[in-house]
C-alpha positions as semicolon CSV with decimal commas, in nm:
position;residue;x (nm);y (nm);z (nm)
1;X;-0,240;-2,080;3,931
2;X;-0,496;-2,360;3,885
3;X;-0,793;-2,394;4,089
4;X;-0,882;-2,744;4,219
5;X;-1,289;-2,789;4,131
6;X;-1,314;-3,125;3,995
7;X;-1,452;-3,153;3,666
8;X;-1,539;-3,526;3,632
9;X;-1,252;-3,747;3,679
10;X;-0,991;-3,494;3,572
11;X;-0,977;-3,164;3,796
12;X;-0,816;-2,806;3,708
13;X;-0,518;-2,886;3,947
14;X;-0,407;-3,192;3,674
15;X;-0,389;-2,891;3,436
16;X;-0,092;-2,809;3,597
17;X;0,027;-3,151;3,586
18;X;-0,058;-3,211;3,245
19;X;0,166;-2,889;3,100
20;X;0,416;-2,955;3,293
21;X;0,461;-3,304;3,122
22;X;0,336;-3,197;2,804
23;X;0,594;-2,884;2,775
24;X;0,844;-2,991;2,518
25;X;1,058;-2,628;2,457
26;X;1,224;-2,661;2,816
27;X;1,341;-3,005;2,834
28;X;1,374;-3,095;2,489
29;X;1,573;-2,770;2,401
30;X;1,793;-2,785;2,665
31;X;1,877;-3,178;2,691
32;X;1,919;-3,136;2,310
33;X;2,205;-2,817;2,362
34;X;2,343;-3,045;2,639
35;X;2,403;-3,314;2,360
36;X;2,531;-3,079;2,139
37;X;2,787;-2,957;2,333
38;X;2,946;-3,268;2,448
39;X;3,057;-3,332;2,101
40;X;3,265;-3,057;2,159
41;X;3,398;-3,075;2,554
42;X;3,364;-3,454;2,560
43;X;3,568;-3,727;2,459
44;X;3,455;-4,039;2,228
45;X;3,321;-4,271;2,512
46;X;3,162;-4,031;2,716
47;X;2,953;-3,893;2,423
48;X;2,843;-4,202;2,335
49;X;2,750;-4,267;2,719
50;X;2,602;-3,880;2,690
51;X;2,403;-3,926;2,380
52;X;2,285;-4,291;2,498
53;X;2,142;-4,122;2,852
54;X;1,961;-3,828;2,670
55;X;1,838;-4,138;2,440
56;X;1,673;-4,305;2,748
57;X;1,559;-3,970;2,926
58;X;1,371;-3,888;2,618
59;X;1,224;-4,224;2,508
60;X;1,065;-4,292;2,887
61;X;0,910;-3,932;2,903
62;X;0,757;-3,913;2,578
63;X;0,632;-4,289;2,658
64;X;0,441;-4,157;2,931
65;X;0,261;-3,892;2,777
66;X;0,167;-4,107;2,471
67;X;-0,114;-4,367;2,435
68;X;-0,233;-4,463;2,094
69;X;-0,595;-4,626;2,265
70;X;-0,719;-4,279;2,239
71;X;-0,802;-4,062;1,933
72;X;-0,523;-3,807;1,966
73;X;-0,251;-4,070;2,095
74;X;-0,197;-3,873;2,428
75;X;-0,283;-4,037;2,747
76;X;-0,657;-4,027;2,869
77;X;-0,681;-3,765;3,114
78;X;-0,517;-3,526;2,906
79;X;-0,744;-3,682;2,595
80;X;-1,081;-3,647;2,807
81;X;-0,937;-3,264;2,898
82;X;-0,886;-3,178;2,508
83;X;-1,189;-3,321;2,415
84;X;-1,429;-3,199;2,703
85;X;-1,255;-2,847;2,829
86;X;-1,022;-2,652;2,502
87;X;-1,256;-2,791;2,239
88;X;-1,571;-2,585;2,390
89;X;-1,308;-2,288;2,380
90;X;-1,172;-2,326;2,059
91;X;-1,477;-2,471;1,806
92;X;-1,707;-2,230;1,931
93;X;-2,046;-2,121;1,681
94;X;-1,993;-1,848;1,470
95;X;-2,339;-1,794;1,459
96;X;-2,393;-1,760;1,828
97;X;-2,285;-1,483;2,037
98;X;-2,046;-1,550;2,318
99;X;-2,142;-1,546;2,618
100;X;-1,921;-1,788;2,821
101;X;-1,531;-1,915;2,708
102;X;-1,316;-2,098;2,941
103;X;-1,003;-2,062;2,780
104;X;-1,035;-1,840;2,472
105;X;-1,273;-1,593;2,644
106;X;-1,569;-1,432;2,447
107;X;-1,296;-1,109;2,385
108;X;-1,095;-1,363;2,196
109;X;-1,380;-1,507;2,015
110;X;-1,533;-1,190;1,919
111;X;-1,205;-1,062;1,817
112;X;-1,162;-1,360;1,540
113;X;-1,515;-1,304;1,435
114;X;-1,496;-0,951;1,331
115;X;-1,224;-1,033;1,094
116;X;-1,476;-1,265;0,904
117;X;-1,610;-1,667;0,883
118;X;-1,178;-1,746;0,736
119;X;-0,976;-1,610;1,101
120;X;-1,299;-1,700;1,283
121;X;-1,258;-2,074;1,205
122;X;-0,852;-2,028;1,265
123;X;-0,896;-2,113;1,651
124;X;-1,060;-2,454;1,541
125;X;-0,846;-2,547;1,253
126;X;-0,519;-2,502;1,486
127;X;-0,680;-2,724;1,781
128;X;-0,864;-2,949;1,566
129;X;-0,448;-3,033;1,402
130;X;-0,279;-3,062;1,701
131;X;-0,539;-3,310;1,818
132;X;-0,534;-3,511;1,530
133;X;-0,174;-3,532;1,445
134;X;0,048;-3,408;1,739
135;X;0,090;-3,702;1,910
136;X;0,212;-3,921;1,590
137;X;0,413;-3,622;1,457
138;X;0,624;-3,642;1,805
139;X;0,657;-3,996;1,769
140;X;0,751;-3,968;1,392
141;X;1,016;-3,682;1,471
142;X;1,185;-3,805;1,813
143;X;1,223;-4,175;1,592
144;X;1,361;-4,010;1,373
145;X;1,619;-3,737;1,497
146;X;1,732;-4,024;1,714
147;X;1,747;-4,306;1,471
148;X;2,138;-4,319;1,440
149;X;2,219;-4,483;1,813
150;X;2,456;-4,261;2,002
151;X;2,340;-3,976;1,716
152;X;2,095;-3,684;1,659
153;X;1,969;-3,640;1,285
154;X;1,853;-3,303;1,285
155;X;1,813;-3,261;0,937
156;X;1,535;-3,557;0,973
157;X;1,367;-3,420;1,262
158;X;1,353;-3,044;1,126
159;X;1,164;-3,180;0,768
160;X;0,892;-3,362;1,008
161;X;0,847;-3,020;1,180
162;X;0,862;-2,834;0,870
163;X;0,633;-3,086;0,646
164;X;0,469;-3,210;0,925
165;X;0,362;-2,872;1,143
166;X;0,516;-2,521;0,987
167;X;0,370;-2,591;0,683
168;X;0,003;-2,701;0,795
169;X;-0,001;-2,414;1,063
170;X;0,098;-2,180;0,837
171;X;-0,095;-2,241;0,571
172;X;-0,374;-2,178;0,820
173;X;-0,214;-1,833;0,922
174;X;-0,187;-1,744;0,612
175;X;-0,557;-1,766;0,496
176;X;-0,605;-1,499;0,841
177;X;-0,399;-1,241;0,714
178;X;-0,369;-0,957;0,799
179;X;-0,637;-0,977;1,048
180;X;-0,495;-1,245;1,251
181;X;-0,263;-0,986;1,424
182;X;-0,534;-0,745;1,535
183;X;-0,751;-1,044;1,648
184;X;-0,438;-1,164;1,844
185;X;-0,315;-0,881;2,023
186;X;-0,716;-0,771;2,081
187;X;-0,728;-1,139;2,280
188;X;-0,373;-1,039;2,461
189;X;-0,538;-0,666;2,582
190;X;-0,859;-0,795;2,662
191;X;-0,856;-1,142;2,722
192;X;-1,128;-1,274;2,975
193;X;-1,146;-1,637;2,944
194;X;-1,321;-1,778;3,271
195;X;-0,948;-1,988;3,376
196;X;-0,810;-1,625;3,414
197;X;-1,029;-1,521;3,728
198;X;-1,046;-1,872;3,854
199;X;-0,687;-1,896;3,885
200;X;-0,651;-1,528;4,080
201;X;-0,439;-1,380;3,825
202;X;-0,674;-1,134;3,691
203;X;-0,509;-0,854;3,824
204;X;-0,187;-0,916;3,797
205;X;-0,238;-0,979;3,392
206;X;-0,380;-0,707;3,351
207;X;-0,119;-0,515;3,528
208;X;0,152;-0,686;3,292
209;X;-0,034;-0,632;2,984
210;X;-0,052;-0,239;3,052
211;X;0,333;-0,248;3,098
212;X;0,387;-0,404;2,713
213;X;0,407;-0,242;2,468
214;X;0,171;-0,388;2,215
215;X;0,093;-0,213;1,955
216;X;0,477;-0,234;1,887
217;X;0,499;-0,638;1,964
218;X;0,198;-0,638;1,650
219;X;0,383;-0,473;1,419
220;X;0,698;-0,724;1,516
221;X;0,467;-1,011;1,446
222;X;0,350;-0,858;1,143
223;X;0,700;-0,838;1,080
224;X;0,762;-1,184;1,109
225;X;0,481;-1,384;0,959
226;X;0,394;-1,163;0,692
227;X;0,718;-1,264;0,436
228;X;0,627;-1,674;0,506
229;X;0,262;-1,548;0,368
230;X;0,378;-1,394;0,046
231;X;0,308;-1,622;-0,276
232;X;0,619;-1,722;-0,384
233;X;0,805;-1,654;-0,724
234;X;0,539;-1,330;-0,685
235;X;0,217;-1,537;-0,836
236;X;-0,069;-1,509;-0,628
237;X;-0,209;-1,869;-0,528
238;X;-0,135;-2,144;-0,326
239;X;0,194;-2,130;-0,357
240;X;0,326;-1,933;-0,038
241;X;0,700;-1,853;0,083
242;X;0,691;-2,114;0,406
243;X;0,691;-2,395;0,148
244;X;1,055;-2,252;0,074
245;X;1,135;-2,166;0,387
246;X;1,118;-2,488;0,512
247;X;1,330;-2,652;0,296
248;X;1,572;-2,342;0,426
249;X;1,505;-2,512;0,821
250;X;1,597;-2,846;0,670
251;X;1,897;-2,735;0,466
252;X;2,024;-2,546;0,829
253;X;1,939;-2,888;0,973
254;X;2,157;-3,091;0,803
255;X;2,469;-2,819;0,829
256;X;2,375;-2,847;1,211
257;X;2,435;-3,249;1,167
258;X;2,764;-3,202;0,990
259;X;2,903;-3,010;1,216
260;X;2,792;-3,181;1,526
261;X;2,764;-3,565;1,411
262;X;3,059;-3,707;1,533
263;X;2,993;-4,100;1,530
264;X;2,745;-4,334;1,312
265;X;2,529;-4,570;1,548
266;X;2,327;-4,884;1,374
267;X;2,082;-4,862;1,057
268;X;1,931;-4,543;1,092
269;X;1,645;-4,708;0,919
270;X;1,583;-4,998;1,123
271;X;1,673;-4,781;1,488
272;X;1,388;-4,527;1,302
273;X;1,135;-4,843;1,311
274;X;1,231;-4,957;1,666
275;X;1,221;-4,624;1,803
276;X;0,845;-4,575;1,664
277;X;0,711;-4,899;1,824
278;X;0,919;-4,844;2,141
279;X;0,725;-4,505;2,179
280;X;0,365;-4,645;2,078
281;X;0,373;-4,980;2,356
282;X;0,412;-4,736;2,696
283;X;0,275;-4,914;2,959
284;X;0,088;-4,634;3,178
């Protein structure tokens, strides 16, 4: 999928590499629904052994991705590629017309300009957060979900996400609405950043996107986002809905702990503080 021109010292083939470390839904997920699930088929000992494996699987793979030397606290290849490669993409002029995109592709960028300067900037405000604060907000939430040894505090970890990433993201949704769903789905039809064609999958996207129904998958979105956008208690302002909805995530968090917390490790506190300088010393 990834072509192999160099580009400096970090070539499109690392891409690959790079996601494939960086991907947190597969292994994270389903190492944390392994834990979960021991508490129930497992005896006392062999959770403990369970839950102090997934500890050390965890701890050693997040080391290796992080490096707190650089500006976003990832590790220097994929630093140099956010900073050299998606930036271009993302921050693009709104002034300028597009004429060559990488990875948003000019239909992308065009499609955020026409709903005005707010959703044009979107693209930027999302990358310019995740560079700035992804890396410590993974460190802050694994320290912290695993800060009881032998334990997972959930409702801990969900109020990082929810403070620390729902909230911020949406509140940058938000300020695109509605016309971040017809600038999204007008990327999705008729996306043509350069990557695409590079890669030889050209035609085979475009063969998947005619088979989806999209106008449908919009109105789901629409669906979705649009009740975490209303202003709560019904006064227009800064006040939106995902404020309260994410002390809903963190309320289902800590129902999630009860039911599955089974044993108390040391401090939380003072694993919380180990955990956090374990994670920020990798050696690469």
């Amino acid at each position: 999928l990834v072509s192999t021109q160099s580009t400096g010292s970090f070539n499109k083939l690392s891409i690959l590499t790079t996601f494939t470390k960086f991907n947190l839904r597969m292994r994270l997920v389903s190492c944390l629904l392994l834990a979960l699930c021991s508490s129930l088929v497992l005896g006392q000992e062999d959770t403990d052994d369970f839950a102090l494996g997934f500890e050390v699987m965890v701890m050693e793979w997040v080391g290796s991705i992080l490096d707190n030397s650089t500006e976003s606290g990832f590790y220097t290849e994929f630093d140099s590629y956010l900073t050299t490669e998606l930036e271009q993409s993302f921050c693009f002029d709104i002034a300028e017309e597009c004429t060559d995109s990488e990875y948003l592709g000019c239909a992308c960028t065009n499609a955020f300009k026409e709903q005005g300067d707010t959703c044009a900037k979107m693209p930027c405000a999302v990358y310019k957060f995740l560079y700035k604060e992804l890396a410590d907000i993974l460190v802050d939430f694994l320290a912290d979900i695993l800060a009881e040894q032998g334990t997972m505090n959930l409702e801990q970890g969900i109020e990082i996400l929810g403070s620390n990433v729902y909230v911020p993201l949406m509140s940058i949704f938000c300020n695109c609405t509605p016309g971040i769903y017809e600038a999204t789905f007008q990327c999705i039809r008729n996306y043509d950043g350069d990557i695409l064609e590079e890669s030889g999958m050209g035609a085979m996207y475009r063969v998947i996107v005619g088979m989806l129904d999209l106008d449908s998958m919009q109105n789901i979105m629409a669906a979705l986002l649009e009740p975490h956008c209303q202003p709560a208690d019904g006064v227009d302002g800064e006040n939106f809905c995902f404020d309260k909805f994410a002390k809903m995530f963190t309320t289902w968090g800590a129902m999630m702990d009860n039911t599955f917390k089974p044993f108390v490790g040391t401090n939380p506190a003072t694993r919380s503080s180990e955990l956090k300088v374990n994670l920020c010393v990798s050696e690469r």
